[in-house]
Structures are given as C-alpha cells and as structure tokens.
C-alpha positions in Angstrom: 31.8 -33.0 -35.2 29.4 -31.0 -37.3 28.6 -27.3 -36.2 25.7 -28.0 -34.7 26.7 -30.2 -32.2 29.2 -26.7 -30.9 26.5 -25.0 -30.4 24.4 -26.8 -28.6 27.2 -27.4 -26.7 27.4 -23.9 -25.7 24.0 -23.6 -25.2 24.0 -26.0 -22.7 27.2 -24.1 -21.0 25.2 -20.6 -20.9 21.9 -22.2 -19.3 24.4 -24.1 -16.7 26.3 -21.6 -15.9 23.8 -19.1 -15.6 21.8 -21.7 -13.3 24.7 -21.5 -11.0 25.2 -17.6 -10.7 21.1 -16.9 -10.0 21.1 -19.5 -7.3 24.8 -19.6 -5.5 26.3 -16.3 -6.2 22.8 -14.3 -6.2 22.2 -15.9 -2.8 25.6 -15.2 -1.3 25.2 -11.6 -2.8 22.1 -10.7 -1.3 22.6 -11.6 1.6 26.2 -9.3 1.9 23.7 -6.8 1.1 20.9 -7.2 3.1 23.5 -8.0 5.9 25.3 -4.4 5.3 22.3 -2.1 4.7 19.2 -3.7 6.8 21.6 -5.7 9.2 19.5 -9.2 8.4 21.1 -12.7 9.5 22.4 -15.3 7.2 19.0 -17.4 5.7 17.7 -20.6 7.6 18.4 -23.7 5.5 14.7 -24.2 4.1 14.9 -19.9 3.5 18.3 -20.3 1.4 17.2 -23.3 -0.7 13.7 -22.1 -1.2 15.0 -19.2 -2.7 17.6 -20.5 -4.8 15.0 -23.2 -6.2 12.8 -19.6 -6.9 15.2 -18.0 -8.4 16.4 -20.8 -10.8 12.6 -21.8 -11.7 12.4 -17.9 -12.5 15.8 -17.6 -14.7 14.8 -21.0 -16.3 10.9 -20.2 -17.3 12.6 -17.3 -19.2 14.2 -19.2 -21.6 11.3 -21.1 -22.6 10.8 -20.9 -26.6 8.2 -18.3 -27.6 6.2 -15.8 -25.2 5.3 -18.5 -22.9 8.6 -18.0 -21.0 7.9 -14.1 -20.1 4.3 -15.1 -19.9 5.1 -17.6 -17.5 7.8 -16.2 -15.8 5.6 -13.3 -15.0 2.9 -14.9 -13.2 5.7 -17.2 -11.1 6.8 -13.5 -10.2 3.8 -12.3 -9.1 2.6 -15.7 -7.1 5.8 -15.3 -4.9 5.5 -11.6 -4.1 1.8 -12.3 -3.0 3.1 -15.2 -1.3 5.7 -13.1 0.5 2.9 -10.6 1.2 1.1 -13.7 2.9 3.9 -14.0 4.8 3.5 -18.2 3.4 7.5 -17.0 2.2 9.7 -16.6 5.6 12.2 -13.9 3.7 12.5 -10.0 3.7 10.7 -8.0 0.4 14.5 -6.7 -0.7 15.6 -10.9 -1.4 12.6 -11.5 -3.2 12.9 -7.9 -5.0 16.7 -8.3 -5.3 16.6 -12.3 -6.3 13.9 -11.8 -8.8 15.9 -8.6 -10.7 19.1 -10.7 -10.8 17.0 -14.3 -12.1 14.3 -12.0 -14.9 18.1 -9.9 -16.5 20.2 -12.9 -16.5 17.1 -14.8 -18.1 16.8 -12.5 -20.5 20.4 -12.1 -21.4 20.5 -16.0 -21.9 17.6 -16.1 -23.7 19.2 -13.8 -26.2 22.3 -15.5 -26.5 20.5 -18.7 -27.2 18.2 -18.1 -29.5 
C-alpha cells in the first residue's frame, strides 16, 4: 500500500472518531454538568438526538475545504441560538453554549490535523 492510501486512512479515523466524542461523550458531559450546577433532568429522546445531530452537523461543516466551513459553520451557529431564543429548540442556553464550544474546537483541531 502506497503512502497515500495511510493517510487517508487516518483521516478517516480523526473525522470518525471525532464524530463520536461531539455527539456521545459531549452529550453525556453536558448533561453531568448542567445536572450538577443548574440541577436540569436527563434530555427527552427528540432533545438528546437533536442535539447530537447539531453538534455533529457543527463539528463536520468545520472541516469543509476552504473558508466555507467557518463560513458555514458560523451561520449554523447563529440559526440555532436564535432558534433556541425562539424557544423552536426545547434545550437550556448553557447545552447549546456548551455543545457548540465543544463541536467549533474539536472542528478546528481536526481540521488542522487534516489538512
């Protein structure tokens, strides 16, 4: 196998893996914290998946080639903090807040990795 073919292997490992940590692990660490600090309740079903879908359409416009990923990834982050404003989003400002840190660093640290 030639070079190439390693590292696009890895690539692919660094976009899966980080795919998995800003939706499962983000989720499950949010919530410990907004559980300990604000005393919130474990997310619905729909509120859980809705994020995590969020949160990996944010990590994954950030890795787009070019500026279209931060460009991008900038307006989805605005759209769901006005749609959390709206109340349209059933889930507390500190997940979005928290969720969308977590997806725009790990985004960016892939994105550097990668290209």
């Amino acid at each position: 196998p030639s070079l190439k073919q390693y590292i696009l292997g890895e690539k692919l490992l660094l976009v899966v893996n980080g795919s998995l940590f800003v939706t499962y692990f983000v989720m499950v660490f949010i919530h410990l914290l907004s559980r300990d600090f604000f005393g919130k309740s474990y997310p619905s079903f729909d509120a859980k998946y809705l994020t995590m879908l969020y949160r990996l359409v944010f990590f994954l416009l950030f890795l787009l080639p070019s500026w279209y990923g931060y460009v991008l990834g900038v307006s989805w982050g605005v759209s769901v903090i006005y749609y959390n404003r709206k109340k349209l989003l059933d889930d507390s400002l500190f997940r979005v807040a928290a969720g969308s840190v977590f997806a725009v660093v790990l985004g960016i640290i892939t994105r550097i990795l990668i290209y």
